[in-house]
Backbone as CSV, one residue per row, in Angstrom:
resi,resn,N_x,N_y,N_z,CA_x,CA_y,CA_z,C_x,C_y,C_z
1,UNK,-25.199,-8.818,-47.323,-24.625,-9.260,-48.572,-23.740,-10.467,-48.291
2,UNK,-23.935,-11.628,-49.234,-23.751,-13.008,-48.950,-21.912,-12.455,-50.063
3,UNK,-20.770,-12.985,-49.740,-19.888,-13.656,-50.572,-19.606,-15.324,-51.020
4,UNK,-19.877,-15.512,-52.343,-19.812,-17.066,-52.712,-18.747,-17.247,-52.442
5,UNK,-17.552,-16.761,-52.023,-16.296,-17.456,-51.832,-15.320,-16.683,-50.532
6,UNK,-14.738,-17.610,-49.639,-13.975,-17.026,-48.348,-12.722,-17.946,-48.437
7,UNK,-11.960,-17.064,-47.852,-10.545,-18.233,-47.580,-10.630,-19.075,-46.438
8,UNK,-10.306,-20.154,-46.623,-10.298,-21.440,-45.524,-8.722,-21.087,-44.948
9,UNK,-8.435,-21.754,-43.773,-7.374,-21.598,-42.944,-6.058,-21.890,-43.715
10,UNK,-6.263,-22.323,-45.056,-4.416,-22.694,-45.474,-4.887,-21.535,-46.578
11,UNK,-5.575,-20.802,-46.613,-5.605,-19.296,-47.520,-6.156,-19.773,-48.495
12,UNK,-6.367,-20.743,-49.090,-7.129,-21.160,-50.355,-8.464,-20.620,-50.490
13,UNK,-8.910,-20.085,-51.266,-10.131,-19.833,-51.882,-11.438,-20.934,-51.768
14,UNK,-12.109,-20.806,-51.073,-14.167,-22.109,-50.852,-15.019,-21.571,-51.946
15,UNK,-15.424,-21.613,-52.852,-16.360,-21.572,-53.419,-17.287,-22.060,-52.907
16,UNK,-18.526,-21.644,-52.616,-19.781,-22.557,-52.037,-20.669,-22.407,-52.675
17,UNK,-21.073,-23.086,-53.294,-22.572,-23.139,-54.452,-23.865,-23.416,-53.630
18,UNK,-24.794,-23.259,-54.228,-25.887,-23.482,-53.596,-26.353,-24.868,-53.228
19,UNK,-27.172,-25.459,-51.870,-27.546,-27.293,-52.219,-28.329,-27.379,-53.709
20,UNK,-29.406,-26.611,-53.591,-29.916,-27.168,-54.920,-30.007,-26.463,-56.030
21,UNK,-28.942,-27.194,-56.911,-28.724,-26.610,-58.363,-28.699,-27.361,-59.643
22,UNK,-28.447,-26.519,-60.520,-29.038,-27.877,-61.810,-28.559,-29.266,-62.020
23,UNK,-27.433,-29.724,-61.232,-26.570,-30.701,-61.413,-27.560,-31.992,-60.450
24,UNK,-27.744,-31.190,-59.699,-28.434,-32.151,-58.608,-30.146,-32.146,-58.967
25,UNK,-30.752,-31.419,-59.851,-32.228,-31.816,-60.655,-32.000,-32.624,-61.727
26,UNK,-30.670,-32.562,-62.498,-30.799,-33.693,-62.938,-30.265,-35.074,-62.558
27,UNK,-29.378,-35.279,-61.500,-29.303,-36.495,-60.637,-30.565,-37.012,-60.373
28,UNK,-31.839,-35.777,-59.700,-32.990,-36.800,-59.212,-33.610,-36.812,-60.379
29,UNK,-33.660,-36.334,-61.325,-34.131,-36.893,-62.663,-33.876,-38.922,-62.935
30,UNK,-32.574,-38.962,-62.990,-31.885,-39.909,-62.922,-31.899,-41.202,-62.042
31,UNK,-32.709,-40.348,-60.673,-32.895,-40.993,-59.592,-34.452,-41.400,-59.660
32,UNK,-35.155,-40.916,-60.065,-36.226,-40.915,-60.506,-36.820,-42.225,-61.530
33,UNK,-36.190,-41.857,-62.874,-35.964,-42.904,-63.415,-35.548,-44.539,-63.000
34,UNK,-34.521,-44.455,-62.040,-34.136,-45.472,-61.832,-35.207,-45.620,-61.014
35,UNK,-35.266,-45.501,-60.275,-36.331,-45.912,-59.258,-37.768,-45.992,-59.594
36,UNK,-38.004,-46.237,-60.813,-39.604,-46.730,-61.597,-39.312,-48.360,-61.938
37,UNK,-37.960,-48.088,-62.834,-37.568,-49.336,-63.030,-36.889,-50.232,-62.290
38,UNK,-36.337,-50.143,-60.894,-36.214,-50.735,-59.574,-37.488,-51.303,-59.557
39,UNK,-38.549,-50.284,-59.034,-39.889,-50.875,-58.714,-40.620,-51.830,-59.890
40,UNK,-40.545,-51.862,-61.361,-40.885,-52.676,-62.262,-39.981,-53.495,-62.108
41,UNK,-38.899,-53.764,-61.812,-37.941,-54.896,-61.528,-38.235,-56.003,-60.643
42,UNK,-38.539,-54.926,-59.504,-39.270,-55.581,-58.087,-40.393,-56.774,-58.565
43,UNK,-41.540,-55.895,-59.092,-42.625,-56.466,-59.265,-42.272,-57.751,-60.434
44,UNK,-41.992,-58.199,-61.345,-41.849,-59.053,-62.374,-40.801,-59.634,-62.137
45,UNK,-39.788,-59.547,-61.141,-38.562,-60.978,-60.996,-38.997,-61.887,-60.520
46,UNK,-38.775,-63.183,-60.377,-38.735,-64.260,-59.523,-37.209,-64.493,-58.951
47,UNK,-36.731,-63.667,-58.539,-35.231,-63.550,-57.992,-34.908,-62.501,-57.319
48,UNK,-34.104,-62.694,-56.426,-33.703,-61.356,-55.710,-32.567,-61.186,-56.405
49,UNK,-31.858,-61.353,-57.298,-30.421,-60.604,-57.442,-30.286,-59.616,-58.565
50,UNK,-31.454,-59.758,-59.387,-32.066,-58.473,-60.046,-32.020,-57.262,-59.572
51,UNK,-33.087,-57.500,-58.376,-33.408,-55.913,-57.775,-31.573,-55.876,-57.021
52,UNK,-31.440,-56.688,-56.627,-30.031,-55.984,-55.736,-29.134,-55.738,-56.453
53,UNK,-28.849,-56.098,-57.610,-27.857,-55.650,-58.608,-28.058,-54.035,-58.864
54,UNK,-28.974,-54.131,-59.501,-29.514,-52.760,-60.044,-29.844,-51.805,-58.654
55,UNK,-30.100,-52.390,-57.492,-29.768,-51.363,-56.525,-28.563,-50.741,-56.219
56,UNK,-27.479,-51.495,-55.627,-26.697,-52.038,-55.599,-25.894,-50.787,-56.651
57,UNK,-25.924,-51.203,-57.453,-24.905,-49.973,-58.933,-25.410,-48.764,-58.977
58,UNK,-26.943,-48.901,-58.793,-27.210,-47.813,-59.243,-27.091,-46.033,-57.825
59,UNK,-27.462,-47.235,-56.874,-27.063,-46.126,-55.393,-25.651,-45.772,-54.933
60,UNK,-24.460,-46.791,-55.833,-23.088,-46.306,-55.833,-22.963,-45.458,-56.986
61,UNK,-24.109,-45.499,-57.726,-23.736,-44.151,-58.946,-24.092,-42.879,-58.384
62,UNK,-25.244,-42.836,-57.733,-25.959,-41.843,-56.970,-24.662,-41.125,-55.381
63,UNK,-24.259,-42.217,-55.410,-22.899,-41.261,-54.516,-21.769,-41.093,-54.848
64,UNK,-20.989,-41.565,-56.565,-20.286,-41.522,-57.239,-20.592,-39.626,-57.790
65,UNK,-21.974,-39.415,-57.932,-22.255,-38.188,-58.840,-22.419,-37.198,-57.888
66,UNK,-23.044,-37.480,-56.746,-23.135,-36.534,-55.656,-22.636,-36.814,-54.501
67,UNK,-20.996,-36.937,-53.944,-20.642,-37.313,-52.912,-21.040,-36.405,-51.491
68,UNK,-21.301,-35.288,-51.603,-21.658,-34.876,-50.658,-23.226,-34.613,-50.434
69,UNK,-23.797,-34.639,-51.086,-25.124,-34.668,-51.461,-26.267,-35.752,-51.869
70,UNK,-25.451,-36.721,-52.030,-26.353,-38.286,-52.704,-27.163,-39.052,-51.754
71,UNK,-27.103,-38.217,-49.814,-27.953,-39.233,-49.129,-29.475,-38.335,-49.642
72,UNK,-29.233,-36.969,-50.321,-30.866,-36.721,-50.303,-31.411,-37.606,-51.289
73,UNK,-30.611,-37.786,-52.148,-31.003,-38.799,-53.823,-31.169,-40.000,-53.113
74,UNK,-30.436,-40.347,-52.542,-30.832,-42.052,-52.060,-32.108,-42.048,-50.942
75,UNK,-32.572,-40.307,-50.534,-33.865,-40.985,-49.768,-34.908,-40.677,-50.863
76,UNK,-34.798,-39.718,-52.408,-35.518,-39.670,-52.904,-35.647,-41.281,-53.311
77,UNK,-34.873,-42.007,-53.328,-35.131,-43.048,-54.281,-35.772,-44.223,-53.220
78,UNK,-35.528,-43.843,-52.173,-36.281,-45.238,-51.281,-37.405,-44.572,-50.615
79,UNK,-37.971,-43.128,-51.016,-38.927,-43.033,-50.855,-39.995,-42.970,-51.703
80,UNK,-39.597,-43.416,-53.066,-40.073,-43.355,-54.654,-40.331,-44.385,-54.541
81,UNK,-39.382,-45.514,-53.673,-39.675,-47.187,-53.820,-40.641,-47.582,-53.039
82,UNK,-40.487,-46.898,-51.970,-42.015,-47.097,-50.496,-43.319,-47.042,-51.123
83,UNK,-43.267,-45.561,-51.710,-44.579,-45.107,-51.777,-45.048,-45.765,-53.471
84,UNK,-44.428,-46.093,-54.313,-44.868,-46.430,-55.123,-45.225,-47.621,-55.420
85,UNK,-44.264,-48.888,-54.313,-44.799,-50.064,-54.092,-46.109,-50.337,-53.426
86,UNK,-46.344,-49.328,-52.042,-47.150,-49.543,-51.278,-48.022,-48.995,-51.737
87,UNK,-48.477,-47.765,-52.624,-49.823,-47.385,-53.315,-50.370,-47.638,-55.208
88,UNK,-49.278,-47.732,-55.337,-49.668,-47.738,-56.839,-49.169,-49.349,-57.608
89,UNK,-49.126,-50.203,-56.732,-48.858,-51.414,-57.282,-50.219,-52.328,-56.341
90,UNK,-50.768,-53.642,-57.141,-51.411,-54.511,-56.295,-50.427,-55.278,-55.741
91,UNK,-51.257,-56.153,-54.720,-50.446,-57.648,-53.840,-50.582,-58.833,-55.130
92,UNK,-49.756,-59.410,-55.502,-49.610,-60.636,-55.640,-50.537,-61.659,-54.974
93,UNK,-51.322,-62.287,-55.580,-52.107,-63.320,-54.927,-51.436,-64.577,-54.182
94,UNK,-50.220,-64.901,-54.702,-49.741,-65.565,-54.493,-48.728,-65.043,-53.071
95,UNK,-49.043,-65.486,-52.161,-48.198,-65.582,-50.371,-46.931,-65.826,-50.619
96,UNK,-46.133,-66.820,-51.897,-44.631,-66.469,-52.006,-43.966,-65.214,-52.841
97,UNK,-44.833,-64.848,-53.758,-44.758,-64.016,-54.426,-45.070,-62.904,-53.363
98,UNK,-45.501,-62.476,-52.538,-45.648,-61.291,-52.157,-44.164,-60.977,-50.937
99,UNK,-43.922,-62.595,-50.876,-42.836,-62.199,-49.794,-41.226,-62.065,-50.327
100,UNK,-41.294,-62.840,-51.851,-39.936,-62.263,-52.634,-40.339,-60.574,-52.606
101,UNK,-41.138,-60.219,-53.129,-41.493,-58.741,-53.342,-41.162,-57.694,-52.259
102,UNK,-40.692,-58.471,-50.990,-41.232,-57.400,-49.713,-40.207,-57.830,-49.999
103,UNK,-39.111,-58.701,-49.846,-37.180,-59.205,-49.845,-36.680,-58.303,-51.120
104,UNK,-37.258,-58.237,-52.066,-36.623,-57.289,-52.633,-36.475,-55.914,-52.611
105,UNK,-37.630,-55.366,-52.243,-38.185,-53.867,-51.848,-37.246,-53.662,-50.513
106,UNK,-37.443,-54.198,-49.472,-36.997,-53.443,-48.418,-34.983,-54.171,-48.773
107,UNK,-34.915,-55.038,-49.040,-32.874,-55.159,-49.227,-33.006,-54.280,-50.323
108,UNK,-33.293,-53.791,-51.387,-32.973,-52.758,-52.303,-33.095,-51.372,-51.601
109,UNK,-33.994,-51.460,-50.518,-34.038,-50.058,-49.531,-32.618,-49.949,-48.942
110,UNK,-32.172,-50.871,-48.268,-31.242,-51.301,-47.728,-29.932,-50.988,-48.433
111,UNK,-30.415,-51.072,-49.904,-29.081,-51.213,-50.490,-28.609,-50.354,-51.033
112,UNK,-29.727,-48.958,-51.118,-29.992,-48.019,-51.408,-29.103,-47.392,-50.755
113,UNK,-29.282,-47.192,-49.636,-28.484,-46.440,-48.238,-27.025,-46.984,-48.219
114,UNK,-26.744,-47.784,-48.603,-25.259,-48.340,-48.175,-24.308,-48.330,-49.618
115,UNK,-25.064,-48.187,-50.673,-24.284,-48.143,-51.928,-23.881,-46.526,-52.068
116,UNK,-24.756,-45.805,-52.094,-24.893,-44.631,-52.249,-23.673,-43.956,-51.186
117,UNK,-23.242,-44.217,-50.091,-22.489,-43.965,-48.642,-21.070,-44.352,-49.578
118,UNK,-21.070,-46.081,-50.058,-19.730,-46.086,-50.394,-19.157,-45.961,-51.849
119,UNK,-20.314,-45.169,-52.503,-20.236,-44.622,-53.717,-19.627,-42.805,-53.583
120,UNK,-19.884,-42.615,-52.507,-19.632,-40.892,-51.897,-18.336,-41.377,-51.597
121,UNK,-17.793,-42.247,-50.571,-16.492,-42.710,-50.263,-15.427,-42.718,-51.222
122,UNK,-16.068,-43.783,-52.211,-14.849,-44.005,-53.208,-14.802,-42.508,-54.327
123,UNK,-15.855,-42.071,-54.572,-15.585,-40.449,-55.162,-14.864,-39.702,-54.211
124,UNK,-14.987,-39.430,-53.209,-14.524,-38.721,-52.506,-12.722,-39.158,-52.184
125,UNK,-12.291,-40.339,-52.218,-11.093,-40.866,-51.948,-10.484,-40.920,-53.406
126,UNK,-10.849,-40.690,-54.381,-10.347,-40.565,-56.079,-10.104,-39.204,-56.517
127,UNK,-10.440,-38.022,-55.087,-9.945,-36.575,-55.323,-10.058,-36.133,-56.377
128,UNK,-11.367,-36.616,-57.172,-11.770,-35.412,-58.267,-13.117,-34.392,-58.159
């Protein structure tokens, strides 16, 4: 028999919830979403500061909502971006166009991982 709650060393009461619970199905809901329209972003800019914006905010929201939990959301979302660029989209005919596309995809991967880290940080340092 499991107890959801034990005292930690200054006697306070831990609640420990489960990893996956409804709060966090609808984050990757959320994560989900974003990450269709990342990838439609990707594909139709002629700019990189599109996709990195919207990376960028949206992977510090993803560790704003789940600070202890948001690196699984941020690999759902750069693995939503991999696989959906690399199978379910064509190449660009065009050789510059395919290489903004790969600059945006993999720095939005990039940006994925590092927003999300100091999106957990600054939630986590705002003690709510």
């Amino acid at each position: 028999m499991t107890h959801p709650s034990h005292s930690s060393a200054s006697g306070d009461s831990v609640v420990h919830e489960p990893f996956f619970n409804v709060r966090l199905g609808i984050n990757f809901l959320l994560v989900l979403a974003n990450s269709i329209l990342l990838l439609m972003m990707i594909k139709w800019t002629n700019v990189v500061h599109w996709p990195y914006l919207l990376a960028a905010a949206s992977a510090a929201v993803i560790g704003f909502l789940e600070p202890r939990k948001g690196w699984i959301l941020a690999i759902v979302q750069v693995v939503i971006l991999w696989i959906g660029y690399t199978f379910f989209t064509s190449a660009p005919a065009n050789g510059s166009k395919l290489e903004l596309e790969l600059f945006c995809l993999y720095g939005s991967i990039f940006l994925t991982f590092l927003g999300s880290f100091v999106g957990g940080i600054v939630k986590r340092a705002s003690g709510k």
